[in-house]
N, C-alpha and C positions, 0 to 999 in steps of 0.2 A: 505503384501508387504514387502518385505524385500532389504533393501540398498544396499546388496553385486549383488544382480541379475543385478542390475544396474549401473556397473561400468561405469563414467563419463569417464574415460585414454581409454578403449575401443568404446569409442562413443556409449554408450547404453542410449537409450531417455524412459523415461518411458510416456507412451499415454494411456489414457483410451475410448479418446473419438475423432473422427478423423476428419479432413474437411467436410466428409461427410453426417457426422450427425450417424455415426454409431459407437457403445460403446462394449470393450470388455466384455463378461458377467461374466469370472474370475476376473475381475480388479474392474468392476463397483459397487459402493458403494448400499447397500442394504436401499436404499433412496422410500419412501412410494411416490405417483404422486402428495400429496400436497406439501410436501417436494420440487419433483422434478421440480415444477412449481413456488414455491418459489424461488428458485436458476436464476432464467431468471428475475422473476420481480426485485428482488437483481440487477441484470447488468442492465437491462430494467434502474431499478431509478438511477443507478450511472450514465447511460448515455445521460439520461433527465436533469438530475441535472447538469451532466460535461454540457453541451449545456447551461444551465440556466446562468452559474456562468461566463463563454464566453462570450456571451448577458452585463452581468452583468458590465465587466472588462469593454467591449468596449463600455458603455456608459457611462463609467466614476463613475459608483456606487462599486465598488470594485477593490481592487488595482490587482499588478500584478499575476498571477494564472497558475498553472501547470495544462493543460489538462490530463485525465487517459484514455482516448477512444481506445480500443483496449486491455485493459490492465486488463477488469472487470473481464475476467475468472479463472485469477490465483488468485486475490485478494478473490472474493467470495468465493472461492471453500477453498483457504488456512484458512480464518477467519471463515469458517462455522465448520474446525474443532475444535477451541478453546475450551475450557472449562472456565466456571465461575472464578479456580481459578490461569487463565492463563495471561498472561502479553502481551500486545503491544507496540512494542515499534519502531512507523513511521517514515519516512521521513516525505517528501512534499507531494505524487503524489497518498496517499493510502485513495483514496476517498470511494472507494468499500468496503473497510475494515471498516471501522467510521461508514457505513452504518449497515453493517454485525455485531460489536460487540454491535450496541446500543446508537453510539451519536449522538445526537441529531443535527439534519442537522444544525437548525439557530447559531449552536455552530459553526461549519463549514465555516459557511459564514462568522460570525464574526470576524473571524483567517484572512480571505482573505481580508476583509473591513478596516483590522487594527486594528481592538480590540483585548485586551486585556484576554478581558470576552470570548473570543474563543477558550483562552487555556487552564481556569479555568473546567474544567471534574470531572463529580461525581466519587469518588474513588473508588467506587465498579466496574464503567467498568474497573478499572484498565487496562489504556490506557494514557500512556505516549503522551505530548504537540506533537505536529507539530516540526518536525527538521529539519530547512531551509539548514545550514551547511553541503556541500555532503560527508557522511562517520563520522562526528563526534560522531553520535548516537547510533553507534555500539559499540562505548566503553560505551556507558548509557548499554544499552543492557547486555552486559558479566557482568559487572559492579553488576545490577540489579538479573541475575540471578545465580554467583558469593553469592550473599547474600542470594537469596534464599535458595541455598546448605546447609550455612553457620547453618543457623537458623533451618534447618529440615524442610523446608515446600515441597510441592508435587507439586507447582508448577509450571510451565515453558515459557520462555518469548519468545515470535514469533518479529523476528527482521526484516523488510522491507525496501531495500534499490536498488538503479540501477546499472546497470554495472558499471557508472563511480566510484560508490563506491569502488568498489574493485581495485582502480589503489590507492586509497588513504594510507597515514601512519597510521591511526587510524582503518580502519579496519583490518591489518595485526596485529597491537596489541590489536584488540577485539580476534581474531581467536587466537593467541598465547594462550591470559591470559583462555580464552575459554576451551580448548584444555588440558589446561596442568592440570585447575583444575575442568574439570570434570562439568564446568557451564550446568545447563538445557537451554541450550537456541538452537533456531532456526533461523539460517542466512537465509532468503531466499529475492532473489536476483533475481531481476523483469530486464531481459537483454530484454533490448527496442530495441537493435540491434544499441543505438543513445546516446552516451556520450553528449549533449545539441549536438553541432555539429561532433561530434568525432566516427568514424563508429567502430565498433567492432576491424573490421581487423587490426585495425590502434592503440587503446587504447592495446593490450594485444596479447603475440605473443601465451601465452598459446591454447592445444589443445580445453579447455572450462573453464571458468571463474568455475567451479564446482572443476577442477582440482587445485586450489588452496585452496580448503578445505581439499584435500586429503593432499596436502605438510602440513599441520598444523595438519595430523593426524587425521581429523574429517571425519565421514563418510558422503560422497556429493552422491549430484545425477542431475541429468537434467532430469528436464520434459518439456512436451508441457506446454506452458504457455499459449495458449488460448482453455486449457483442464481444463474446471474447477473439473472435477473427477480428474485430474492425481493430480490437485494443493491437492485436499483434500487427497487422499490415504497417497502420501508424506507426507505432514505434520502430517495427522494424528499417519504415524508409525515414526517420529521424537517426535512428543509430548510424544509417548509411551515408548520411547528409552529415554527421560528426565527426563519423572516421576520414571522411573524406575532406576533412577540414571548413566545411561548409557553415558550421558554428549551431548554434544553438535551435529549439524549435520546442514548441508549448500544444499541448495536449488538453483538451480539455473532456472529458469523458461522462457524457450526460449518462448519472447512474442514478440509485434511490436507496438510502440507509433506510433498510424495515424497522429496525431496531433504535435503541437510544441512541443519544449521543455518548455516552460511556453509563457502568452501571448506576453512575450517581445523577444519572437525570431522570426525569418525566415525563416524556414525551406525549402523552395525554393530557398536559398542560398548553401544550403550544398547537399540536393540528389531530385530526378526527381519526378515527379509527379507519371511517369509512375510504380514505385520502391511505390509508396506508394499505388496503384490502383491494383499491383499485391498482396498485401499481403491482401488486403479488404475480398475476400472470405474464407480465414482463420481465422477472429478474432472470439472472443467467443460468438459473438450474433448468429451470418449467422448457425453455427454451429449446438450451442444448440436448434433452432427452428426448423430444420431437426430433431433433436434428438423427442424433444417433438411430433411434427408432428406426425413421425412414430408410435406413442404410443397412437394418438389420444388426445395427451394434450396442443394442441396450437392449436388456426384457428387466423385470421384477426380481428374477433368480439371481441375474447377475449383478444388480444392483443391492440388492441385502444382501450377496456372496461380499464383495467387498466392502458394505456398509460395515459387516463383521470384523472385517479386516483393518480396518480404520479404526475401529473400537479397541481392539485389543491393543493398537500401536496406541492409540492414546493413553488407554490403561497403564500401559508398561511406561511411555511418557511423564504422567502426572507422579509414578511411582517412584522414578528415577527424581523428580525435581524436587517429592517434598521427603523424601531420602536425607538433605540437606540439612544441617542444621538451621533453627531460621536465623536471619539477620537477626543482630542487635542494634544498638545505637550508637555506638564505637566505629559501625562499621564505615560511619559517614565520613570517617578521615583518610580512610585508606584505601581511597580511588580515584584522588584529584591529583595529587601532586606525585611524581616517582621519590622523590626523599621530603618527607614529612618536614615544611617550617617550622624553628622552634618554638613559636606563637601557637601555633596548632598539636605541635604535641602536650606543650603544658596541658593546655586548654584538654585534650583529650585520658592524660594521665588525669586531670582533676575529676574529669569523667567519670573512670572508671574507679576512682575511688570512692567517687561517691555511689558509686552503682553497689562496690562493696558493703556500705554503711547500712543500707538498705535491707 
């Protein structure tokens, strides 16, 4: 696949895989039926799990959380092309992804419960913390792969962020610094169609949020984003364009958030019910089960066989994370610096004294 066929300025969508459940066979990845069965239970568990952690929120056992429901196609398909010695570097909302590179879910939940311990990751998935901040992470990102260059190494950093990111100042100075020097990195840019309340139309007068990678010189594209082949093709010829020292390149993934913007919004304040009911038979589940179907690799059995299967991992998940003691408020000292300033421990010995008196 090549980025020029798919100029984003002429409205070219690249799709491998369509509403119907039927897949280009020049596009389609030469993916083996366990492979291609692993890719559904992938979305299958990020969307048991996004439900789990819902559950979770509204009973008061974890704090506030960004639903991804809708959203697992780009994710899967983009994180299945990584390499071992390739870098992540998320928002909030890339649950499918954490799943796909290898972290470990009660690490997950831990991040959403308030811990601390949820953003402590073994180095080797080389997967940058949770970035609550919309758009600041993208300069971690250029940043990151910036030094890669630097140092000679071959690997490349996959950046995930939402539409409303790219209305922000830090990611026009990730794509600059990006751009001018040549970073291995990969912008790709999950457009929900939904800035938390703020509709496309409205955030960006641009032809496609792709086309601002073009102004920065970086080769963009737009694909279906409830194509989890189209997410993989792209990334994987962006990874190949980074290793190859080729420099940077911007994803843009027409997707649709079913769900809120996190559990503390409203989304029946800002667009209709019926706007979210029409976009339901397009998301990446309805899809890929068509797809499998036709191939003879999905039925009902097999999908409640491992729907089962997924439950019990979360079960034993949720068990392990709140196993934990919970945070207190002491805890906010002892994850920013390696040796505590003395300004900061007073301040946190006065803390806990007071916490004693109490």
């Amino acid at each position: 696949m090549n980025f020029d066929d798919y100029d984003p300025l002429q409205g070219k969508r690249l799709q491998v895989l369509d509403p119907e459940g039927c897949a280009d066979p020049e596009l389609l990845p030469d993916f083996d039926d366990d492979t291609l069965r692993l890719i559904f239970r992938w979305m299958l568990a990020a969307r048991l799990l996004d439900g789990t952690c819902l559950t979770l929120q509204r009973e008061g056992r974890m704090g506030t959380y960004p639903p991804v429901e809708g959203q697992e196609g780009c994710q899967v398909g983009s994180a299945l092309a990584l390499g071992t010695g390739d870098w992540v570097v998320p928002s909030f909302r890339e649950l499918a992804v954490a799943l796909v590179r290898g972290v470990q879910m009660e690490k997950t939940l831990l991040f959403w419960m308030g811990h601390e311990e949820g953003s402590r990751l073994p180095r080797e998935l080389r997967y940058l913390p949770i970035a609550i901040p919309v758009g600041s992470h993208t300069l971690h990102a250029a940043g990151l792969a910036m030094g890669l260059r630097y140092r000679g190494e071959k690997g490349a950093v996959l950046c995930y962020f939402g539409d409303g990111a790219t209305s922000e100042g830090d990611f026009h100075e990730a794509l600059t610094f990006a751009g001018v020097y040549k970073a291995p990195a990969i912008f790709f840019c999950q457009n929900n169609a939904w800035a938390i309340s703020v509709p496309r139309k409205i955030q960006c007068a641009a032809s496609s949020l792709a086309a601002k990678g073009v102004g920065y010189g970086i080769p963009s594209i737009q694909i279906d984003g409830n194509d989890p082949f189209a997410a993989y093709v792209a990334t994987t010829a962006a990874l190949e364009r980074a290793r190859a020292g080729e420099g940077p390149s911007f994803i843009e993934a027409i997707t649709y958030r079913l769900g809120p913007h996190t559990t503390s919004d409203d989304p029946g304040r800002y667009r209709s019910s019926d706007e979210v009911e029409r976009m339901r038979p397009l998301e990446p589940l309805v899809r890929y089960r068509l797809f499998l179907k036709e191939r003879n690799l999905w039925s009902e059995t097999w999908e409640e066989q491992i729907s089962s299967e997924i439950r019990d991992w979360i079960a034993e998940g949720v068990r392990k994370a709140e196993s934990l003691p919970a945070p207190g408020p002491h805890d906010i000292f002892d994850h920013m610096y390696a040796e505590l300033p003395p300004h900061l421990a007073r301040q946190k010995a006065d803390l806990l004294d007071g916490l004693k008196e109490e």
